[in-house]
Every structure is written in C-alpha cells, then in structure tokens.
C-alpha positions as CSV (number, residue, x, y, z in Angstrom):
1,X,164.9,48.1,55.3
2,X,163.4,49.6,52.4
3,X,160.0,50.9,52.5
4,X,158.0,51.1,49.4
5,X,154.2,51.4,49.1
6,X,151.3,51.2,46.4
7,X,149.9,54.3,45.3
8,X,146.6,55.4,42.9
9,X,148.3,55.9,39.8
10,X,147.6,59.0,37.7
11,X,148.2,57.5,34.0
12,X,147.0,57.6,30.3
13,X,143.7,56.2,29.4
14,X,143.6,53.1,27.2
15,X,144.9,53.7,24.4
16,X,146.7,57.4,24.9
17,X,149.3,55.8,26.3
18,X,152.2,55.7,23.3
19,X,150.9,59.4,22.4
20,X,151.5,60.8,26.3
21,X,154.5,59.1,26.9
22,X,157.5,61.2,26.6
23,X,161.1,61.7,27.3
24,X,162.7,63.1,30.5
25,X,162.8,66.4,30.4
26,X,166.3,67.0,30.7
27,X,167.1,65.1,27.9
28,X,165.2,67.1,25.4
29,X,165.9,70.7,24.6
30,X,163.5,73.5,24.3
31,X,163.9,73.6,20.4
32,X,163.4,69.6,20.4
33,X,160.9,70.1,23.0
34,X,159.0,72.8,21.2
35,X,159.1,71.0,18.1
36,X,157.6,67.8,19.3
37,X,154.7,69.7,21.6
38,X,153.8,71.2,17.8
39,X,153.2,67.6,16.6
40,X,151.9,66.0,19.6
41,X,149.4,67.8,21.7
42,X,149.3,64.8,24.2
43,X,153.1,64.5,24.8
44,X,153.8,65.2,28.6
45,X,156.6,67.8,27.2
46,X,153.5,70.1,27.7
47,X,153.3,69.2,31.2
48,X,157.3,68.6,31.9
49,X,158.6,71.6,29.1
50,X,155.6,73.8,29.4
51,X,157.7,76.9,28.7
52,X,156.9,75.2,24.6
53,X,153.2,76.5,24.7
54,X,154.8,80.4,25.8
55,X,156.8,83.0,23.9
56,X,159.7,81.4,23.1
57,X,161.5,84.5,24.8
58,X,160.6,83.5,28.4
59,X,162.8,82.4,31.0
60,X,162.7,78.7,31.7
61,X,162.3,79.9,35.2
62,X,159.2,82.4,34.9
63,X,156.9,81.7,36.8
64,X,154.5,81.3,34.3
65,X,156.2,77.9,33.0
66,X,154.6,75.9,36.4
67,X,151.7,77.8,36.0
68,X,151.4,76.5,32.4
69,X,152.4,73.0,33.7
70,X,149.7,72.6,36.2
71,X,146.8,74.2,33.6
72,X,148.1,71.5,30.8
73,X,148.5,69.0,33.7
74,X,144.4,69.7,34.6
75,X,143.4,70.1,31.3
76,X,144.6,66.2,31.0
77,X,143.1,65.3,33.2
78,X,139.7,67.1,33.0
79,X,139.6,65.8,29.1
80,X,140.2,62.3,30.5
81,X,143.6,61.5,28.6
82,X,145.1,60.9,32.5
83,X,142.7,58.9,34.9
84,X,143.8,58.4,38.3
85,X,143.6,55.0,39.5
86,X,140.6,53.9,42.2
87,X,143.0,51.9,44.6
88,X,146.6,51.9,45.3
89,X,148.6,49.4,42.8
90,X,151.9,48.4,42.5
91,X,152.8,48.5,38.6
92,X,155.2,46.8,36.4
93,X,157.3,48.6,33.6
94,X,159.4,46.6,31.2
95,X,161.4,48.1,28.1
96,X,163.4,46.9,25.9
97,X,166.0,47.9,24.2
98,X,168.0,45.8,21.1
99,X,166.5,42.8,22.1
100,X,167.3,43.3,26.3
101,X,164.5,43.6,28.6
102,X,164.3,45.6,31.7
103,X,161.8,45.1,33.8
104,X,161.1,47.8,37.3
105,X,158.6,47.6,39.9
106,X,156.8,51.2,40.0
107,X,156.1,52.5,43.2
108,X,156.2,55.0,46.0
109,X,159.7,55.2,47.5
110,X,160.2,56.8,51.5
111,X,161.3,60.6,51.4
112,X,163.1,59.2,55.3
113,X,164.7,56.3,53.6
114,X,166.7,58.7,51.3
115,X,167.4,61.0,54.1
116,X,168.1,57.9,56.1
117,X,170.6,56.1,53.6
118,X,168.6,53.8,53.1
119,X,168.5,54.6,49.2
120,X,171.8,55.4,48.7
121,X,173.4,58.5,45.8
122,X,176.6,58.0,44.0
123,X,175.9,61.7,42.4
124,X,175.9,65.8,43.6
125,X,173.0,67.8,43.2
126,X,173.1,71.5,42.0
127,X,171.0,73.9,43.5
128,X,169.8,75.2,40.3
129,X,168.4,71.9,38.8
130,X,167.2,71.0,42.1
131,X,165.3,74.6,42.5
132,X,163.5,74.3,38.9
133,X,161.8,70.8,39.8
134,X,160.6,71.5,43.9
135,X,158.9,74.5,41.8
136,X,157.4,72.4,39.5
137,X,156.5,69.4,41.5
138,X,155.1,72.0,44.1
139,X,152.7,74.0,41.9
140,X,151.3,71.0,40.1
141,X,151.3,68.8,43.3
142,X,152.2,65.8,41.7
143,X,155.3,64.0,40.9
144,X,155.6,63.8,37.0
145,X,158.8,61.8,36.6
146,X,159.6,58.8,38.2
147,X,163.6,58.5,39.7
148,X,165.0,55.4,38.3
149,X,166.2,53.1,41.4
150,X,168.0,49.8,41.5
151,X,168.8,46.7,44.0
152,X,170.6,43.6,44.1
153,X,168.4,41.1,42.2
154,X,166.6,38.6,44.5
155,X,164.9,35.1,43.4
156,X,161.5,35.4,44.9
157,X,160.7,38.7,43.4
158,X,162.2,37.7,40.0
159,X,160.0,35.0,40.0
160,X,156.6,36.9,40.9
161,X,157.7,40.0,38.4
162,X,157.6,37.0,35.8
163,X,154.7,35.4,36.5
164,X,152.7,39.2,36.7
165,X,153.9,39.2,33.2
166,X,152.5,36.3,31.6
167,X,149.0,38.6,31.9
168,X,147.9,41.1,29.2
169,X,149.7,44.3,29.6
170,X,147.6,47.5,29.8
171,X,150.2,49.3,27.5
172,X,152.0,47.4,24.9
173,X,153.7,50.3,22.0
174,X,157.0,50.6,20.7
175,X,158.2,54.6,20.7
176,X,160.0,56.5,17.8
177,X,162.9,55.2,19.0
178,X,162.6,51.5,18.4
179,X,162.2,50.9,22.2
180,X,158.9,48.7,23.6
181,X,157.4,49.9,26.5
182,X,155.2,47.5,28.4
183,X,152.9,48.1,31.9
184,X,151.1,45.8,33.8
185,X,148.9,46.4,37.2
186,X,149.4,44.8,39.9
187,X,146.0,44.9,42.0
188,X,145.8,41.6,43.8
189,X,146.0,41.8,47.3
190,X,148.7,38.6,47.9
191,X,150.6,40.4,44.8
192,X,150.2,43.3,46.4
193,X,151.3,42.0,50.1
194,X,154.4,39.8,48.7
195,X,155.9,42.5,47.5
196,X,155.8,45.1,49.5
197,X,157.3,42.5,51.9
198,X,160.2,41.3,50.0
199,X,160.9,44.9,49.3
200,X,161.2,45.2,53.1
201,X,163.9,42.6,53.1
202,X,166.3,44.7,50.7
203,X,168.9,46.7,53.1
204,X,170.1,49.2,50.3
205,X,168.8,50.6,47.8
206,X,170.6,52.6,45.1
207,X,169.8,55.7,42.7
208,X,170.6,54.6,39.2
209,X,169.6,57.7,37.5
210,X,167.1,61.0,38.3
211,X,169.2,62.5,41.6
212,X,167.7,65.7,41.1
213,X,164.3,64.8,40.7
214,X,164.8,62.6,43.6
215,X,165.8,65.7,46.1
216,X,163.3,68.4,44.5
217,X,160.8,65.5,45.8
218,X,162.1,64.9,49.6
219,X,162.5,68.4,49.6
220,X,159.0,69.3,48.6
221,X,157.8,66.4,50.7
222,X,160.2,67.9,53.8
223,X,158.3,71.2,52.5
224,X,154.7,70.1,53.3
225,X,155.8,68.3,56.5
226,X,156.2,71.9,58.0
227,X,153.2,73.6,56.3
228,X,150.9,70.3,58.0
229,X,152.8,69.8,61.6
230,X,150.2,67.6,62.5
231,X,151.6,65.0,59.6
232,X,151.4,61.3,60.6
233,X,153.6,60.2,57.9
234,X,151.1,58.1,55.6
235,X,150.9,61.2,53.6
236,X,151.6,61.0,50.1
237,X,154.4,63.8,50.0
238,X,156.2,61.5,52.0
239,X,156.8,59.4,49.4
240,X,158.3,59.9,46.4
241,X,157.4,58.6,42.5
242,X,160.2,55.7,41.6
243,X,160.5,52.5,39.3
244,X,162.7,50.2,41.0
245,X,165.0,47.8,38.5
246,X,167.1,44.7,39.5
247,X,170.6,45.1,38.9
248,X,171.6,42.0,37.0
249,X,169.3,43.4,33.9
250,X,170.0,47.2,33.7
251,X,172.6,48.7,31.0
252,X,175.1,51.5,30.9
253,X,176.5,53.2,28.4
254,X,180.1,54.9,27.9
255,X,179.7,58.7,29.0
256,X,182.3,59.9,26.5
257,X,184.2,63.5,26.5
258,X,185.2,65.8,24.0
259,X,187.6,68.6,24.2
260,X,187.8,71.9,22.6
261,X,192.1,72.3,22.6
262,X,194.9,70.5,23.7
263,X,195.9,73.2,26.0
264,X,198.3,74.9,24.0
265,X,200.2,71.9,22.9
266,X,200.6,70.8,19.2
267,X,200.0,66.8,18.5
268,X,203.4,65.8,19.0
269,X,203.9,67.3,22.4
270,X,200.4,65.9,23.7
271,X,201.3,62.7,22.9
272,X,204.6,62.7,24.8
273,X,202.5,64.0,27.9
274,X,199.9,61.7,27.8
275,X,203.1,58.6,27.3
276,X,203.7,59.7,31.0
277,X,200.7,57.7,32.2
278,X,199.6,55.7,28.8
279,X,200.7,53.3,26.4
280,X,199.2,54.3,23.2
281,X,198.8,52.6,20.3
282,X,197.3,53.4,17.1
283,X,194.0,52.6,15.5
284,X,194.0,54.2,11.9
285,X,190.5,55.3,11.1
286,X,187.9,53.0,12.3
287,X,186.6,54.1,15.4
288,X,187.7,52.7,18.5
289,X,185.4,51.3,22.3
290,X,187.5,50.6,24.7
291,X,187.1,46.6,25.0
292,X,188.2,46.5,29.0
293,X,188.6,48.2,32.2
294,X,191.8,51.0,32.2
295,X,191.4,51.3,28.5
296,X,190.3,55.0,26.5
297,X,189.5,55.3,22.8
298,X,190.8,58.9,21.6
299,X,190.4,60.5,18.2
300,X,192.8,62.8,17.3
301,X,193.8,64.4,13.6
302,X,191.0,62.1,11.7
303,X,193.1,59.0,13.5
304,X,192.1,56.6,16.4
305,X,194.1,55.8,19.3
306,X,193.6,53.1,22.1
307,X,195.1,54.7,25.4
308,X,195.5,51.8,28.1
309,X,196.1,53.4,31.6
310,X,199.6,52.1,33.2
311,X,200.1,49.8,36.0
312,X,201.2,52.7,38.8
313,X,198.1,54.7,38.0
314,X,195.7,51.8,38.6
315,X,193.8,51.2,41.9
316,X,191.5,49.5,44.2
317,X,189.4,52.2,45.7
318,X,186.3,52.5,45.0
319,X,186.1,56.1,43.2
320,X,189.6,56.8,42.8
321,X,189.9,53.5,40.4
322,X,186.9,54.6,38.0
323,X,188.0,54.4,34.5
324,X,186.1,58.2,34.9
325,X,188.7,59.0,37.4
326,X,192.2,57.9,36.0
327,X,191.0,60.0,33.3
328,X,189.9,63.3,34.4
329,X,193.3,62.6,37.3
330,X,196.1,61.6,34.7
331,X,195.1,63.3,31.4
332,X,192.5,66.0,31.5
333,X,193.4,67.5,34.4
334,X,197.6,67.6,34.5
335,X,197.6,67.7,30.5
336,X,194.7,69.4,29.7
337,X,194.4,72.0,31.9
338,X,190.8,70.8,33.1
339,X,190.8,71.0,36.5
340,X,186.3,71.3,37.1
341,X,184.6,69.7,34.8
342,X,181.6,70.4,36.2
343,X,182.1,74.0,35.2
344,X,185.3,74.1,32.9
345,X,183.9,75.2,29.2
346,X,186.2,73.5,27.3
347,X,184.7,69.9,27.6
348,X,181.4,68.5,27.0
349,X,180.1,64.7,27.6
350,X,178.5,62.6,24.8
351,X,176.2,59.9,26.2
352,X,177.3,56.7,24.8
353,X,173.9,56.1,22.9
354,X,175.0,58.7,20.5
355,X,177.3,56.3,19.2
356,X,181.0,56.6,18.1
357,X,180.3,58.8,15.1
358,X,179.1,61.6,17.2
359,X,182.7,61.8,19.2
360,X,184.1,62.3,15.1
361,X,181.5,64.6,14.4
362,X,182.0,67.2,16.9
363,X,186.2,67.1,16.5
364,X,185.0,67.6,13.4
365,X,183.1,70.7,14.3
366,X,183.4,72.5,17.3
367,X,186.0,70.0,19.4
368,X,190.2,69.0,18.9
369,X,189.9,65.8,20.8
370,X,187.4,62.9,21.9
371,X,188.2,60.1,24.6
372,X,185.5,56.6,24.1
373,X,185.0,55.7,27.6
374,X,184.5,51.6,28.7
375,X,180.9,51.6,30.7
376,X,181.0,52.2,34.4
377,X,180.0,49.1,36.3
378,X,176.5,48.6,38.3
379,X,178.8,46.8,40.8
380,X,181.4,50.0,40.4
381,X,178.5,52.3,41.2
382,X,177.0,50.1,44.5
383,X,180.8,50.0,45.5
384,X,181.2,53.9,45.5
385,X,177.4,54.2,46.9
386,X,178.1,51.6,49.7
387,X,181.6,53.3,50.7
388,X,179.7,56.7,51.1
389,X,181.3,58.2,48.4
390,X,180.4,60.1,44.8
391,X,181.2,59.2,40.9
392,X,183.3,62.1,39.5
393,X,180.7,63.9,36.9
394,X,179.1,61.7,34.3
395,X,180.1,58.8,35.3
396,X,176.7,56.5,34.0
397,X,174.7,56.9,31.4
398,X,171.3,54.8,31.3
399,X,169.5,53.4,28.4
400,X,166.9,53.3,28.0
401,X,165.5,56.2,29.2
402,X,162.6,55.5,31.6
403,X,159.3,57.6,29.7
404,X,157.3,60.3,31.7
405,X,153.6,60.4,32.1
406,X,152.9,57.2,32.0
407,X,152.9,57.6,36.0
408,X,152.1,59.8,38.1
409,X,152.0,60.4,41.8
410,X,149.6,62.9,43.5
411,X,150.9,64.9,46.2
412,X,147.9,66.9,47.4
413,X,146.2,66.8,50.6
C-alpha cells in the first residue's frame, strides 16, 4: 500500500509565487536558462540552473554550481521570498492547459515504496543525470523539484480533491505560457487524515514523468540512512518530494523523431524498404498526426506521408506493441541503420508540444526525415509498469510541465 505523508512546505510568499515559479530544469537550456535568470531574479532557475549567475565557461558539473544553488536557495529564503510552512500539509496543485484541468495531490512519497515496487518506473536512468541531481539535492538538502506520479483514479478522493477546491486558492496566476497554475492547503486535520488513508488503499503507484529526480532522491535519502544508522525512518530523507495526479485527467503528447539521413538510400529505395512493413499513402503538404494506434506521420521531400504499421508486425505485449516500438523495430532500426537511440547521433526527439511545424522545420534544417508519433497510452504505460518492464526511449511526453519552486521539501536533520 502506498505510503504518503504531509510535510512543512518550503514555498513562495504571497504574492511571489508566479515570479518563483519556473520550468524544470531539464527542459530549459543554459542559454534559455541564463537569459530568463537576467530578467527574473526570483525564478528558481537560480536555484535549479545556478551555473546562470557563473562564467558562462564553467562546467555544469563544477562544483561551484551547488554551491551557488544552496547560497541562492538561502538567500530566498533569508529575504523571505520562500517561507517554510509551520505544520505539515498536504497541498493541492491544479493546471490547466487549453481548457483541461489537472489536478495532483502534493506530497511526500516513501524512498522504500520505490525500492519496494510499490511506485512502479516504466523508464532507465543514466548515471550521469542521476549523479548531477544526488549532488544538488545533497548540498542544498532540500528537494527542489517535485517527480510527477500518477494512480488509477478513485471516487472518494475525486470527490474530497473537489470539494478542497471550492476554497480560495493561495496561488491563482497564469504563466508566459498560457498555462494557470492553482494551489490550495490542505491543513485540516479530517482532510488531512482522509487522505493519507485513501492513499493507503492504492496498491500501485506509477512514475509519470521526473525518473531521475526520483532516484537522485532515494539515493540521497539511502545516503543519509548510512551517515545516521540510528535512523527510525520518520526522517524526512526518507521521503521524497512528489505531486500525485489521477490517471483519467493527465495528457500525453506524441514524442516525435527526426532523422538526419536515410542511411545511404535515395527516396525511391527508402520507400520500397519501408513497403516491407507499411502501407503508405500520401498526404501532399498539410502536415499529418497519426489519428490511431499503428499509424506514423512522416515528412519527406516537402511531402506528408501516413505510414500505417501491417497486420504481421502488430502485437499484444505490452512493450513490444508500443507504437514507439514497431517503429524503432521495423523502420529505424532494419532501414535506418539506428540500432541505440539512446546514443545513436543521427536522431533526435521533438516533444509533441512543439507542434507539427517544428518536425518541417528541422528537415528543413539540420534533418532528411521526421516520423509524427500517435500518444502513448496512460493505460499503455501502467501495462508495461505493471508487467515489470521499460518503454523504449521517449516514449511519453507530459504537458503540462509541473513548475518548480513552488514546493519544496527539506531534507536536513
């Protein structure tokens, strides 16, 4: 059963919210990141992307970057833009998106329910990404970005989740991006109570998005377990910062893929390979998403294409039947020549928010080929998570993107 607790909020003070409240940090790069720290000096990017307020020479990896992160983290809070709540709360966090709400519990996940399978990964971790946050999550001892969870909807916390929100939000903005972002605290001891035990009814949880951030914290957790052997477990590194979203209301987006060559084959010869394992038919210019399962959007020579994946290739199991999969198995690998792509520099992945016109952009530019993806499943994802198994390489792509700083868990002892 799932175990997730309340915790004392570190967070913006009123009104410093839409002003803190910034993008991931591996969605940004430093050049964007630099260029919004310039503008804002309260965007968490200082905290997050502190290598933005250092020579722009120095290794992501110096260092001096968590240094930087914990003095901008303290300054924060020392100046009062982040207070830290008196009592543990549970916290609501709704955003919307054209018109579609989201709406997560924010709390503090159990480092031995991920260890234990209880919250369950679809996704590998490298050891590089993993490395860069346990360093930064260990020298600031606190837990900057939340790891966005989900779990199979269920009526009696539905109903309470809408009922907290007909009260006054403590933030209510709308960021650059057109998206609303909306909090609530829940303080209430029965609020409290009910759901933390409904929580305890859920067998499974699953990560939606943030697997990295999600071992740098178990591991940091595991970490201080060793430097405190005397540990009774209510310790706050053994939890870890998450916002916990019912299935039925969360949105993916096509993770799309663009390729550099076609192998050393000219037009005419690709399409004959690809006829082994696709019908194609063509689309003429207007750009083309895949409107089902088994079907691919590829734009080739200025012209669309709709690729729909033949009977024989087609199956039932739960990773091998990914739209992802009969892709990278049938066409990029056996035509293409891309064997890795986790490592092979000749593709590159658009998130789907980018929209269509990016894919014609970068053939345009720097690419000879781009394949429009139909959305990954949340049931296809609990399928592959449930069996055990992992999603080939980006498989999901969230939206929208859950904001860091407006929550933060403290760590220290």
């Amino acid at each position: 059963m799932a175990l997730f607790q309340a915790f004392r909020a570190v967070r913006p003070a009123e009104g410093k919210a839409e002003k803190v409240a910034a993008l991931p940090y591996d969605v940004v790069s430093r050049e964007e990141a630099r260029e919004i720290g310039e503008k804002n000096p309260y965007s968490f990017l200082h905290v997050d992307r502190a290598e933005m307020d250092l020579d722009p020479g120095i290794d992501l990896y110096d260092a001096k970057v968590y240094r930087k992160a914990k003095e901008n983290l303290d300054r924060f809070q020392a100046e009062g833009t982040l207070i830290q709540d008196e009592k543990p709360n549970y916290y609501l966090y709704e955003l919307t998106m054209d018109g579609n709400s989201q709406t997560g519990v924010v709390a503090c996940a159990s480092i031995d329910d991920y260890r234990n399978n209880v919250i369950k990964k679809h996704e590998n971790t490298r050891a590089d990404k993993e490395e860069d946050r346990i360093r930064h999550v260990d020298t600031c001892s606190m837990q900057t970005g939340p790891i966005f969870l989900a779990y199979r909807a269920k009526e009696e916390l539905q109903n309470k989740i809408g009922e907290i929100k007909t009260q006054t939000p403590v933030y209510d903005f709308v960021s650059e991006d057109g998206i609303e972002h909306r909090v609530w605290v829940i303080s209430e001891a029965a609020d409290v109570a009910m759901i933390e035990e409904a929580f305890a009814k859920i067998p499974a949880i699953y990560i939606a998005d943030g697997h990295h951030r999600c071992a740098s914290a178990v591991k940091v957790g595991l970490k201080r377990r060793e430097q405190h052997p005397d540990y009774t477990g209510e310790e706050e590194f053994n939890y870890f910062l998450s916002v916990i979203f019912p299935d039925e209301e969360l949105q993916i987006l096509d993770y799309n893929r663009v390729v550099k060559d076609l192998n050393g084959m000219d037009v005419d010869a690709f399409l004959a390979a690809i006829e082994e394992h696709f019908m194609i038919e063509k689309k003429g210019r207007i750009p083309y998403r895949p409107e089902k399962k088994g079907a691919f959007g590829m734009f080739l020579e200025d012209e669309w294409y709709c690729l729909t994946a033949k009977k024989e290739i087609r199956s039932e199991d739960a990773v091998e039947g990914l739209d992802v999969s009969l892709l990278q198995n049938y066409l990029l690998n056996p035509v293409l020549g891309i064997e890795d792509p986790k490592t092979d520099k000749r593709i590159d992945f658009v998130g789907g928010i980018r929209g269509l016109a990016e894919l014609e952009r970068r053939v345009h530019t720097d690419m000879k080929v781009a394949f429009s993806m139909y959305p990954t499943s949340i049931g296809e994802l609990f399928a592959v998570a449930d069996a055990g198994r992992l999603m080939p390489p980006k498989s999901t792509w969230f939206e929208p993107k859950l904001r860091s700083g407006l929550f933060l868990h403290e760590i220290e002892q």
